[in-house]
N, C-alpha and C positions, 0 to 999 in steps of 0.2 A: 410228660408228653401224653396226649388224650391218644385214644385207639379212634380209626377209621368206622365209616361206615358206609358201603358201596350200597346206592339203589341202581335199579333198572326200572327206564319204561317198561308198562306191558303191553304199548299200543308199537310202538318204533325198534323197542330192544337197547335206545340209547342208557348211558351208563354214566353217572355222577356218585363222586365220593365228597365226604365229610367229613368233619371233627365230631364224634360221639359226643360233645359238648354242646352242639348246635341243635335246640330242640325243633326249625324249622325241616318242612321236608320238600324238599326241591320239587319243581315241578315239569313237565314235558308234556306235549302235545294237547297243553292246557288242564293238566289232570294231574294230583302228584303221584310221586316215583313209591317202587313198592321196595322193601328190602330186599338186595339180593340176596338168591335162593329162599325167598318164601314165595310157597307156592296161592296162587288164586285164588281165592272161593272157591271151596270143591264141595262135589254130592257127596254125601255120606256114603259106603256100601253096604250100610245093614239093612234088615230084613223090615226095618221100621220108615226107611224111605225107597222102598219098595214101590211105593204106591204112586209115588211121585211122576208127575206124566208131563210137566210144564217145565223143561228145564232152561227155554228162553229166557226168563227173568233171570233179574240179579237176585243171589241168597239173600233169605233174610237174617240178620244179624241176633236179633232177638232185642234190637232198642227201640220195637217201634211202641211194643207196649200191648196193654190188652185188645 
């Protein structure tokens, strides 16, 4: 028997589980679901993102390349 895997919206808070088998990732309010309990894209709190004054963008992940 495979283990569950519960997402949550992070626009609504709705809640879908799965088969840990199933590599697709559900989707809601047209956007897919994030795993529950991981949290969002967060600022860093070091002294290195200090400087940082635009925090309306989304993070950058570091794939966009040079």
């Amino acid at each position: 028997m495979s283990e569950k895997v519960a997402f949550e919206c992070v626009n609504c808070g709705n809640k879908a589980e799965q088969d840990s088998s199933d590599k697709t990732i559900p989707e809601c309010c047209g956007k897919p679901m994030q795993v529950e309990g991981l949290d969002s894209c967060g600022m860093s709190t070091t002294a290195e993102h200090s400087r940082l004054d635009n925090l309306d963008e989304p993070c950058d992940d570091g794939r966009a390349g040079s």
